[in-house]
TIVEXMI-638704 format. One record per residue (C-alpha): x, y, z. Coordinates in pm, whole numbers, padded with zeros to 5 digits, always signed. Layout:
REM residues N
XYZ...
END
This chain:
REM residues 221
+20085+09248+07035+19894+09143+07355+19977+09514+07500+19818+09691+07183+19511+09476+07198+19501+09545+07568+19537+09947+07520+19315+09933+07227+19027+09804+07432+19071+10039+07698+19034+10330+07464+18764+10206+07318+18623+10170+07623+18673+10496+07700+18473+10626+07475+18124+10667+07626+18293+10944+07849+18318+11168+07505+17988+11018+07388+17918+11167+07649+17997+11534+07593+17861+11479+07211+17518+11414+07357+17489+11749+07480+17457+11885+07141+17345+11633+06906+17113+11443+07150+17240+11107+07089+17287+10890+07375+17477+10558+07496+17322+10260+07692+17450+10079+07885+17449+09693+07743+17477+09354+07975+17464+08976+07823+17472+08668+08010+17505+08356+07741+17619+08047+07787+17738+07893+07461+17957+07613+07309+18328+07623+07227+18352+07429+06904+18647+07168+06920+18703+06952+06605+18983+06695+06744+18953+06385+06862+18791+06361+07223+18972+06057+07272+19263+06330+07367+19094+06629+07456+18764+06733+07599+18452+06764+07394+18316+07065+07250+18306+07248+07614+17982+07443+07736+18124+07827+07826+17979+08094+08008+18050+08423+07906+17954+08753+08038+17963+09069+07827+17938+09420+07917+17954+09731+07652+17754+10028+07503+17523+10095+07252+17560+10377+07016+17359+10602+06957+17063+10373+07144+16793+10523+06935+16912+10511+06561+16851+10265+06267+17228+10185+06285+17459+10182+06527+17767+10050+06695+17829+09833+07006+18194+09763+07113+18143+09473+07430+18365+09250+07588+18258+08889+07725+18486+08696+07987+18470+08313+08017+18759+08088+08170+18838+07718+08026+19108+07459+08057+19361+07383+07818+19583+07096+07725+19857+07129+07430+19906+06828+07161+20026+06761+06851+20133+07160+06845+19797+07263+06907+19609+07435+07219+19256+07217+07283+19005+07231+07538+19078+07009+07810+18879+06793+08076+18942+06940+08460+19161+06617+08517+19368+06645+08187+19430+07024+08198+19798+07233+08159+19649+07579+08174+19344+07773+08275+19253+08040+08057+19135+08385+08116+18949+08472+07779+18846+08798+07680+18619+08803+07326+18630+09197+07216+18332+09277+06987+18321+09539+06743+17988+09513+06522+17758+09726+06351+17403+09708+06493+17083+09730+06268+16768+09848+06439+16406+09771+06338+16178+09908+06539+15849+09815+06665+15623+09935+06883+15680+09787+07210+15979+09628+07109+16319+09625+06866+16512+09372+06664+16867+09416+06630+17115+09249+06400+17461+09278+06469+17731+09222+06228+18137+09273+06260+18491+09186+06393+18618+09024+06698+18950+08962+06854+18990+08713+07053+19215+08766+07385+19339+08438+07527+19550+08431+07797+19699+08060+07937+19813+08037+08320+19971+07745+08477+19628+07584+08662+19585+07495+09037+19757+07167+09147+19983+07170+08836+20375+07190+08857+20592+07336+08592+20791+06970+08629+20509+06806+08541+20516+06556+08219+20370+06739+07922+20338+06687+07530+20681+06898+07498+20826+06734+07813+20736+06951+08085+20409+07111+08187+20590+07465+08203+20669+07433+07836+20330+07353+07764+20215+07678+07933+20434+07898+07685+20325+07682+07386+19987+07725+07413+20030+08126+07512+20237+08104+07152+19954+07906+06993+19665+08165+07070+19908+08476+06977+20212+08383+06715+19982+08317+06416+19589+08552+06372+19438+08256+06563+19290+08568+06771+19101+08736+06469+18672+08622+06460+18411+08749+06214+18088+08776+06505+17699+08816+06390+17426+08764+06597+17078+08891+06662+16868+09012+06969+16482+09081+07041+16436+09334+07314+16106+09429+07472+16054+09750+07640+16005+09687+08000+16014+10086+08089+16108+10356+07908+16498+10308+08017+16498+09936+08013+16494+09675+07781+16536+09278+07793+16515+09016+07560+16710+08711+07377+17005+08691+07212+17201+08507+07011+17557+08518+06865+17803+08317+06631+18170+08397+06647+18362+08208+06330+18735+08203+06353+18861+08381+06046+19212+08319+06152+19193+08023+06255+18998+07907+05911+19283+08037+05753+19561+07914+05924+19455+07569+06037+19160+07515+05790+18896+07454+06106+18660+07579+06295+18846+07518+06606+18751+07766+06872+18375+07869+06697+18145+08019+06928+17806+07979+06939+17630+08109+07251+17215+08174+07331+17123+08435+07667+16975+08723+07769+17068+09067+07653+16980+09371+07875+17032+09721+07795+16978+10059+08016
END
């Protein structure tokens, strides 16, 4: 499943090169879109075990398009790294001192973009589906011997790799909305902000246990 997701990004990915080639004809073109927004990792069990709800950092790069249309789409992906711990047969955000694995996320956005636009500026509401790549390596300083809640610390590392994959923990419903001001003709900056619920993880372990909700900059070219 993890090698689908992966190819399925890289097409997509792929796809301002033909974007490209449309443009030539029907004069629609791609921009270039950046996001830097830190944001908080909701995490609904008891801190007395694991870490509070941790602050993240993502950064997101993708494309806009068309760029100049009422509606539009913009595939991005944002990267952040965390720490986990694995308890009670669940994967939870962990202090530095506490943690099993550090993990490489990847959030792949999909939505629909709705454009209103002003005169020196546009609003944008985005709306659509995310998956969720999580990927758990043994941290720094950690030995597979170590003690862990299934008896070794390299057991731990597979169970929370299982936890993130095995079940459609990995499936988010994202909205969000941005303000972006013209700063030249080819640049534009403004806020953003974006919500990412955990469908699957709503349905599967009735919580919000991994909700996003993050507040930056968005920049597109």
């Amino acid at each position: 499943m993890k090698r689908h997701f992966l190819i399925f990004a890289t097409i997509l990915f792929l796809m301002p090169l033909f974007c490209q080639e449309e443009t030539e004809q029907t004069h629609y073109t791609a921009d270039f879109v950046m996001q830097f927004e830190p944001g908080i990792y909701i995490n609904t069990e008891s801190v007395l075990v694991s870490a509070p709800s941790p602050i993240v950092y993502p950064i997101s790069v993708g494309f806009i398009w068309p760029d100049s249309t009422v509606l539009s789409v913009q595939p991005t992906i944002s990267f952040f790294m965390m720490q986990h711990l694995y308890y009670d047969d669940r994967a939870l955000p962990a202090e530095i001192e506490n943690r099993t694995t550090t993990t490489l996320s990847f959030l792949l956005n999909i939505p629909a973009v709705y454009s209103i636009f002003l005169e020196k500026s546009r609003f944008q509401i985005t709306a659509g589906l995310g998956i969720f790549m999580r990927f758990g390596i043994r941290s720094p300083g950690v030995k597979d011997s170590d003690s862990g809640w299934s008896g070794s610390a390299g057991e731990d590392v597979s169970l929370i790799n299982d936890y993130f994959w095995k079940k459609p923990r990995w499936l988010y419903l994202t909205a969000g909305g941005s303000w972006l001001y013209d700063l030249t003709p080819q640049l534009r900056a403004g806020p953003v902000i974006n919500i990412s619920i955990p469908v699957g993880g709503l349905i599967v372990d009735k919580d919000a246990q991994g909700m996003l909700i993050s507040l930056g900059i968005k920049i597109c070219r």
